[in-house]
N, C-alpha and C positions, 0 to 999 in steps of 0.2 A: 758476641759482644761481651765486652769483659763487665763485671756484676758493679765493678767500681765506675764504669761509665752508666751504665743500667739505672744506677741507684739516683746520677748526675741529672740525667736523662730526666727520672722523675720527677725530680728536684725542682729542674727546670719548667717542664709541664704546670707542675701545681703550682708554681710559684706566678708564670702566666692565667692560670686561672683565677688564683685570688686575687691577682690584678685587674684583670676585668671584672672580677664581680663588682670588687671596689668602686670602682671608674664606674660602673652601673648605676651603683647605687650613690653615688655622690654626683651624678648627673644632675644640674641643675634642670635641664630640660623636661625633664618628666612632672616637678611638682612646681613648677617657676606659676607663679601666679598673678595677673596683673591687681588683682582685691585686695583693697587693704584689709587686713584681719582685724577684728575687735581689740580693743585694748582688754587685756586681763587684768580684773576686777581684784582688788587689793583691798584686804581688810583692811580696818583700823588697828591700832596695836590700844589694845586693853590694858593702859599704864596703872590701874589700882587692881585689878585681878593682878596683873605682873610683880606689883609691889609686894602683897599676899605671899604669892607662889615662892617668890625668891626667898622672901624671909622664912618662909616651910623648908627650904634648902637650907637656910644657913643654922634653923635651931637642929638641923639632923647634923651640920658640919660641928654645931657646937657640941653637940651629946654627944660626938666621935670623937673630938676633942678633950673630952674629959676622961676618957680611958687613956689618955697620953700625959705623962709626968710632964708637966710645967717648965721644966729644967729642958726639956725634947724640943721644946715649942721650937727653937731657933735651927734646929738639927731637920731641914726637907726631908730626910732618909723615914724618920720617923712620921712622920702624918703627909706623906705623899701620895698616900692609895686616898686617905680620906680628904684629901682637897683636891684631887683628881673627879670624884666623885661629887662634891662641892662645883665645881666649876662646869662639867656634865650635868648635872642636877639645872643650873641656871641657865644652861642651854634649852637646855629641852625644855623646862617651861614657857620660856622668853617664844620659843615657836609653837608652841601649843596656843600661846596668847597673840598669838600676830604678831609678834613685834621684832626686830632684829636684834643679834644678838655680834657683842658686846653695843648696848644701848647707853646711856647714860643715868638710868635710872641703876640698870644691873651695878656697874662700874661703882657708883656710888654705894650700894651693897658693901659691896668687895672691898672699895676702900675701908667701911666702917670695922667689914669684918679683920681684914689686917691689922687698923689700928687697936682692937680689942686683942690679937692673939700676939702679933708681931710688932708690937711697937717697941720693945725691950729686944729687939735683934739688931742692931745697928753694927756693923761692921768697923773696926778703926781702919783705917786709911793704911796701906802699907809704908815702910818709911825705905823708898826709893835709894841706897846704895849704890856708887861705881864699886865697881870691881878692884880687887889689890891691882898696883903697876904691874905687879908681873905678868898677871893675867890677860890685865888689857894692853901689854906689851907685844904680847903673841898672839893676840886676838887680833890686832892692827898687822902685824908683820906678814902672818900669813897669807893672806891674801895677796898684797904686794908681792909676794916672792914668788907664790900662784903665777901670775901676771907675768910677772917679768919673766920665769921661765918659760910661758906660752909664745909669748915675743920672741925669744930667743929661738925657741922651737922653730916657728914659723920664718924667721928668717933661715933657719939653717936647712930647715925643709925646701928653700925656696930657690938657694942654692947651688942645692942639690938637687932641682930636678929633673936634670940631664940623664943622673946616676941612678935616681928611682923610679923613674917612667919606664 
């Protein structure tokens, strides 16, 4: 047996065995259960511990922020590790404290903390230009001409094919 069929072989083999173990173990038959299961028991979410916590996140987002020139504020490149950390930081509390995260209490955080760092970031609006004629002359043309030579093609291949069969 050649080592390239050998190797197919095995290939094959294990590939049928992880199939069935699979198909085993995703049998419903084995754990199907007619019982209804308890309901799992959900905390409450602790909205003033969470109030606390987040604003402990945001005075650390703010003292990271004061190592950052003012002028950076608008530049993400510059304080993107520290508002990554900011926004993990609010995560993890928010499930320490039960509650889900992004909440409504969080969010309202986050707004207040953007309108303190980011409110002088506002972007102008681009000012949406056509193209010079010539450009958008052959930006139209080629396509058409695209086109129309595949037509031509297609008839002439269609033709012809007595000649090319």
């Amino acid at each position: 047996m050649d080592i390239n069929e050998f190797a197919v072989l095995k290939l094959f083999v294990v590939g049928v065995l992880i199939n069935v173990g699979m198909m085993r173990g995703l049998s419903a038959s084995d754990s199907f259960s007619t019982e209804p299961t308890p309901p799992r028991v959900r905390k409450v979410c602790n909205e003033s511990r969470l109030q606390w916590e987040v604003e402990v996140c945001g005075e650390g987002f703010k003292e990271d922020m004061t190592h950052i020139d003012p002028q950076n504020w608008c530049n993400l490149t510059h304080f993107i590790s520290e508002y990554h950390l900011f926004t993990l930081c609010t995560e993890t509390k928010s499930q320490i404290v039960d509650c889900y995260w992004p909440n409504p209490l969080v969010e309202r955080y986050i707004i207040h903390i953007h309108k303190h760092f980011f409110s002088n970031c506002t972007i102008d609006q681009p000012l949406w230009l056509d193209p010079p004629d010539d450009t958008l002359t052959i930006l139209i043309l080629i396509p058409v001409f695209l086109t129309l030579a595949m037509i031509g093609l297609v008839v002439w291949c269609s033709k012809r094919s007595d000649i090319l069969a």
